[in-house]
C-alpha positions in Angstrom: 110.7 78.8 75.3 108.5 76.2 75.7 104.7 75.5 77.0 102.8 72.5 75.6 104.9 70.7 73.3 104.8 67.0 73.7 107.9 65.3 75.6 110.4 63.9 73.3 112.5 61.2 75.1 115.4 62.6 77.4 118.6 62.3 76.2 121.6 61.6 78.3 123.5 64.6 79.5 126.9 64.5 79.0 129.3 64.3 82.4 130.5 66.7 84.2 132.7 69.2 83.1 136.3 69.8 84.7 134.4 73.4 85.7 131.9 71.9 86.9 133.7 69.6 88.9 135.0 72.6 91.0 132.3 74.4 90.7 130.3 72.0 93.0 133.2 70.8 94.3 132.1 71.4 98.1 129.5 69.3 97.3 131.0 66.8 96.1 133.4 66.7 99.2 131.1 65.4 101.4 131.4 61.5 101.5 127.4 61.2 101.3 127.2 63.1 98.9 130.5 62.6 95.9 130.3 62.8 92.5 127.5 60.2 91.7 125.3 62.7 93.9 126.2 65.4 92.1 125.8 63.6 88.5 122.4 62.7 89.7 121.6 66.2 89.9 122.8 67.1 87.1 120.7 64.6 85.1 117.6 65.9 87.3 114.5 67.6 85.8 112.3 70.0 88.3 109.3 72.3 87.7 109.1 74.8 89.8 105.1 75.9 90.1 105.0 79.6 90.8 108.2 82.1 90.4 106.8 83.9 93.4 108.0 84.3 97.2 108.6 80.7 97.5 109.5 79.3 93.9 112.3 82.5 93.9 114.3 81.2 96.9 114.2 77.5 95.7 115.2 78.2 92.2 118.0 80.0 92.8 119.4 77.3 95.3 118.8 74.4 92.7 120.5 76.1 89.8 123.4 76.7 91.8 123.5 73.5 93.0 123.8 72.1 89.6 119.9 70.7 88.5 120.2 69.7 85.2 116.9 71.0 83.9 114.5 73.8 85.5 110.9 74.0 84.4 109.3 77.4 85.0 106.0 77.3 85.6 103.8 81.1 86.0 101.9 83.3 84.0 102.0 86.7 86.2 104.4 89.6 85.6 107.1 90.9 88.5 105.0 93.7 90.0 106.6 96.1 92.6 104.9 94.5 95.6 106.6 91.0 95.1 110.2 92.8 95.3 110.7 92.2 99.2 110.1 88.8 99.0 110.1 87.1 95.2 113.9 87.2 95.5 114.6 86.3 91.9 113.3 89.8 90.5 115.4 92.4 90.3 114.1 95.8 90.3 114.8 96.5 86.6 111.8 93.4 85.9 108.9 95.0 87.3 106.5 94.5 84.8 108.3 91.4 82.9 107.2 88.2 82.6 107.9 86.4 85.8 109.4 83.2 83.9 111.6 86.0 81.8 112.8 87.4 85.0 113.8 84.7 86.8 115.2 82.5 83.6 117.6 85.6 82.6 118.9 85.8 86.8 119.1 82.2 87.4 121.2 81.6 83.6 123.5 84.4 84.9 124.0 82.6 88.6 124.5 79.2 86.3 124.6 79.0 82.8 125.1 75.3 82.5 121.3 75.0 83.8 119.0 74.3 81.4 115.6 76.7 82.1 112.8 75.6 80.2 110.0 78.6 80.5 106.6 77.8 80.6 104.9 81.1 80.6 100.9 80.3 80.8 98.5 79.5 83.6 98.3 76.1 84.9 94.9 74.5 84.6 93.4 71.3 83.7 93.7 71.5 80.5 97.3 71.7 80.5 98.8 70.6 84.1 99.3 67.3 82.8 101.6 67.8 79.7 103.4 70.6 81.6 104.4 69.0 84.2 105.1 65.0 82.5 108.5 65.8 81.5 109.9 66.6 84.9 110.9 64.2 87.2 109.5 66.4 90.7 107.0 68.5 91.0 107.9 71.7 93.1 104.9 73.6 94.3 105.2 77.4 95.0 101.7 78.8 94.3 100.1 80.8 96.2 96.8 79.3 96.1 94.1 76.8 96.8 92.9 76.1 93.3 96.6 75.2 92.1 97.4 73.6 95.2 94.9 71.1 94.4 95.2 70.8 90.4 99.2 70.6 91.1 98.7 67.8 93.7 96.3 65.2 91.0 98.6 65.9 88.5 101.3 64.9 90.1 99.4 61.6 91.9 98.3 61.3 88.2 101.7 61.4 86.5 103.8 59.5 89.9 105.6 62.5 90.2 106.9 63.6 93.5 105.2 66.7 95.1 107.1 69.1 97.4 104.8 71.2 99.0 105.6 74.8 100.9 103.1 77.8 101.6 103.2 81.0 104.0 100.5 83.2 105.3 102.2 86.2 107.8 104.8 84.7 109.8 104.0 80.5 109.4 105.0 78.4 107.0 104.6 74.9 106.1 106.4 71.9 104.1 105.7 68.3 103.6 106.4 66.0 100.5 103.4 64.4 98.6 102.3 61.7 96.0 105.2 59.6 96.7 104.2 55.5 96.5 102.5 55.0 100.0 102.6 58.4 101.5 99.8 60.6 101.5 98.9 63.2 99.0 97.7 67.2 99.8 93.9 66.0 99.4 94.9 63.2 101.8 96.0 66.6 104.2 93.2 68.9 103.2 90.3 67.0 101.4 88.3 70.1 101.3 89.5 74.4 100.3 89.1 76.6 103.6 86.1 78.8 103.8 86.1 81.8 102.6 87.2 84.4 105.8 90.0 81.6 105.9 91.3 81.8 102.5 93.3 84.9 102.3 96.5 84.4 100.4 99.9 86.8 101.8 98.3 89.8 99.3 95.7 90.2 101.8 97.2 88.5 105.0 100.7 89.6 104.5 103.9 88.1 105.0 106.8 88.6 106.7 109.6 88.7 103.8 111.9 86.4 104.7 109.5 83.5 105.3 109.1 82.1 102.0 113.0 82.3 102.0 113.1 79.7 104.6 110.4 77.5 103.4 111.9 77.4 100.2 114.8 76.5 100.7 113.2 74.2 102.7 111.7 72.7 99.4 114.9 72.9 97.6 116.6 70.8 100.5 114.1 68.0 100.1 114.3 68.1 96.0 117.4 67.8 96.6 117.4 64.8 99.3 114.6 63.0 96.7 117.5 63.3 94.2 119.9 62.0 95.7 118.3 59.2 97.6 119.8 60.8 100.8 118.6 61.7 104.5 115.1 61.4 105.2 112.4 62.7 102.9 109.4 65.0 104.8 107.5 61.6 103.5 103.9 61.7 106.0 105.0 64.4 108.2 103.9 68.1 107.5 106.8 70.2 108.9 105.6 74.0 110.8 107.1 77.3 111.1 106.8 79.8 113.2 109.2 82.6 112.7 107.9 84.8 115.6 108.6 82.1 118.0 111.4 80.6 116.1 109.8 77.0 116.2 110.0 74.2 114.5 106.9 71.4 114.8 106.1 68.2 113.1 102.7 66.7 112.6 102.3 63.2 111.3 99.9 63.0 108.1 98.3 59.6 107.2 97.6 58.4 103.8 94.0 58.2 103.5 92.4 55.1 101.9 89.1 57.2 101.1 91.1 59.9 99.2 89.3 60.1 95.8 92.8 61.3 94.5 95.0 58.6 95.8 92.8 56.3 98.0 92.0 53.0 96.6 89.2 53.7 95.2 90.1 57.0 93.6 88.7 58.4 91.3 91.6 60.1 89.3 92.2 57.4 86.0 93.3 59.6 83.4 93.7 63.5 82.6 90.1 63.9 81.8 89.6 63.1 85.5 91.9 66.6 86.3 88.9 68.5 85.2 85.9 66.5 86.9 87.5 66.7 90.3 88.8 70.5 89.4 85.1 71.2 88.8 84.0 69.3 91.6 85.6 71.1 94.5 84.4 73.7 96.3 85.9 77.0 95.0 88.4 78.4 97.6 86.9 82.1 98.4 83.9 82.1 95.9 80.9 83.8 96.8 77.6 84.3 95.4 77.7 88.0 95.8 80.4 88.7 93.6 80.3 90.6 90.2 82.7 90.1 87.7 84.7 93.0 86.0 83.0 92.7 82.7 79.4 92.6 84.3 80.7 95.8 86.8 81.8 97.4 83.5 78.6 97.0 81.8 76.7 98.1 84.7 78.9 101.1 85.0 77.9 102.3 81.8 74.2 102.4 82.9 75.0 105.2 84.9 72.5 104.3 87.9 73.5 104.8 91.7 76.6 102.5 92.1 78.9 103.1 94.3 82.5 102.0 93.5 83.9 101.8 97.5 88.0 100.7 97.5 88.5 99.4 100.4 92.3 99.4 100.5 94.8 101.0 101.9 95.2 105.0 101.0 99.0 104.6 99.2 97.5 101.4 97.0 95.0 103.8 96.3 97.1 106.5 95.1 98.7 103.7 92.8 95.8 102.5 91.1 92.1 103.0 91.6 89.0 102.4 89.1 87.8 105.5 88.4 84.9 107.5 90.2 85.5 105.5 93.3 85.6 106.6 97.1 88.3 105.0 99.9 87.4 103.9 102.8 90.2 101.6 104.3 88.7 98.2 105.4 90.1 99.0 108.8 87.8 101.9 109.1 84.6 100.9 107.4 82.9 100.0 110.9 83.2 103.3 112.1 82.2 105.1 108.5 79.9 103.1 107.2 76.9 105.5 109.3 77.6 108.2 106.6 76.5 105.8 103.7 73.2 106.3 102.0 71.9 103.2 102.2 69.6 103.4 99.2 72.5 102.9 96.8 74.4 99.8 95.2 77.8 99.3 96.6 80.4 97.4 94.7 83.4 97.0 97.1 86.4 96.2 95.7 90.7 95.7 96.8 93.6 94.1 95.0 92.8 90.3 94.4 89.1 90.3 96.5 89.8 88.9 100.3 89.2 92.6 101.5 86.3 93.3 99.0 84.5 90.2 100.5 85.0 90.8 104.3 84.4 94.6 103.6 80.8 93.0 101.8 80.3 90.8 105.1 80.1 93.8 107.4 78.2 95.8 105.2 75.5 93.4 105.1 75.6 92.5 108.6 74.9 96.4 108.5 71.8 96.2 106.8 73.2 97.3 104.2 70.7 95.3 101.3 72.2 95.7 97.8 76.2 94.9 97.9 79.0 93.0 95.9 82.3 92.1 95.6 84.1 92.4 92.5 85.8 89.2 91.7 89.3 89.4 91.9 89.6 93.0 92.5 91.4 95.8 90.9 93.7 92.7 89.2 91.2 90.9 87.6 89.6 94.7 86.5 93.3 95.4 84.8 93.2 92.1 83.1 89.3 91.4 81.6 88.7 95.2 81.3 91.3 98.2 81.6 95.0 97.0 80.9 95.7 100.9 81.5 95.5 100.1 85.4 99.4 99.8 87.4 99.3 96.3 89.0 101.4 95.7 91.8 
């Protein structure tokens, strides 16, 4: 396994093997395509950013389509909610390390694939020596943060960015930091607010979604490989599953963009962490408490009231101890029976729920209430590793 070790210079890798010749020999049928496409990817290095919903999909399509070298990039375990849609995971892997999981699957699809593992979290510190000794950047997280940090690393570094998220039954692609196109800040200068925020834990998705958008991804890794067809270069290709819909939406390169624009502001790696720090944190809210400070406060045994707003079978899963459900869905029409003299911490899995449930209990008159910061997750990592995640 690797993580940060410094990139020694890439050696050659020798040609393709009789096997492999037939193995990808379909491929290499195709005129466009022949060997010299298929030697090309061979010599390729990706990092994949996230083994999740949309990272599964797109590494299992690039190892068998012969990538010479896969970079996994995540520090989460498989939990049992990922299963209908992190594609990768077998059953037998909940609770392994995601980069374990999908290394041991995708060397049994194709064992001439080199994985590289990378089992930490991405951050500023480290995005840039991570992700220097690939030659495209593929991004399947899940969040804003990342998005971001994953997008001025790869302006940073000239790497090319292929971009994909889902949220319930959309989807998006586009490619970024290529020379003269437009980068994700160039998109999105800005995180959503808050009640706009919500990742597919607390949106949902449909299953199959980040299966199409990956691939998606995979296509144009494999097109910015090759040197063939026409790269999603400016345009931000749309989804809609429920309508089965494809749209395009041009995107401009914007000469403002303190990431790529011409007066940008991102030099060197230091610069990760200044613009990192200088962006308005997707989601954060001054009425959160963290798990350490809940714990604390727990033990001063004063009227807190622990309220889960999840639903009743995640509940049953997992739960912080001495706290009362009431399922966000029905916290309008129960909130009449709660003294209001008491501190409320609300809390769900990663926090979108907790902070809307918060919302409407203010709005409520409801005076002294928090969110706990990345809910019954972020409890099971900082303070109780007894907790189930899922």
């Amino acid at each position: 396994m690797t993580s940060r070790k410094k990139h020694s210079p890439r050696s050659a890798k020798p040609a393709l093997t009789c096997e492999e010749l037939i193995r990808y020999g379909r491929q290499i049928a195709m005129p466009q395509f022949g060997r010299k496409g298929q030697e090309r990817l061979h010599r390729a290095r990706v990092a994949i950013v996230g083994m999740g919903g949309l990272g599964s999909p797109a590494a299992i399509y690039l190892a068998t389509a012969g990538i010479g070298t896969l970079g996994l990039v995540d520090c989460d375990r498989v939990a049992l909610s990922n299963l209908h849609r992190q594609v990768v995971h077998p059953d037998a892997n909940v609770g392994r390390a995601k980069t374990e999981s999908a290394a041991a699957v995708l060397s049994a699809l194709n064992p001439r694939v080199t994985i590289r593992q990378h089992p930490e979290r991405l951050s500023p510190e480290n995005a840039a020596d991570v992700l220097a000794p690939y030659d495209i950047v593929l991004d399947g997280s899940d969040n804003f943060p990342t998005r971001y940090l994953v997008n001025a690393a790869c302006v940073l570094l000239g790497k090319p960015l292929v971009y994909g998220s889902v949220w319930r039954f959309e989807g998006q692609a586009s490619v970024f930091a290529m020379r003269n196109g437009p980068c994700y800040s160039c998109l999105y200068p800005d995180p959503p607010p808050p009640d706009l925020a919500a990742d597919c834990t607390e949106g949902g998705v449909l299953g199959v979604l980040p299966g199409i958008v990956g691939l998606i991804q995979a296509t144009e890794t494999i097109k910015l490989i090759t040197g063939l067809g026409k790269p999603l270069v400016g345009r931000l290709l749309m989804y809609d599953a429920l309508g089965m819909a494809f749209r395009e939406v041009a995107i401009l390169k914007d000469p403002a963009c303190p990431v790529c624009g011409r007066n940008r502001r991102l030099k060197n790696t230091r610069d990760i962490r200044k613009m990192a720090d200088a962006l308005p944190a997707a989601g954060a809210s001054e009425d959160e408490i963290s798990p350490k400070a809940l714990r604390a406060m727990l033990k001063k045994k004063g009227s807190i009231v622990l309220l889960d707003v999840r639903q009743p079978e995640e509940h049953e899963y997992c739960r912080i101890p001495n706290s009362i459900l009431i399922p966000l869905n029905k916290l309008a029409s129960r909130m009449r029976k709660l003294g209001r003299s008491a501190t409320y911490v609300v809390y769900c899995r990663s926090g979108c729920r907790g902070d809307t449930a918060m919302r409407q209990l203010r709005e409520a008159g409801f005076k002294r209430v928090k969110n706990l910061a990345g809910g019954i997750l972020a409890w099971a990592d900082k303070v109780d590793p007894s907790v189930r995640i899922y």
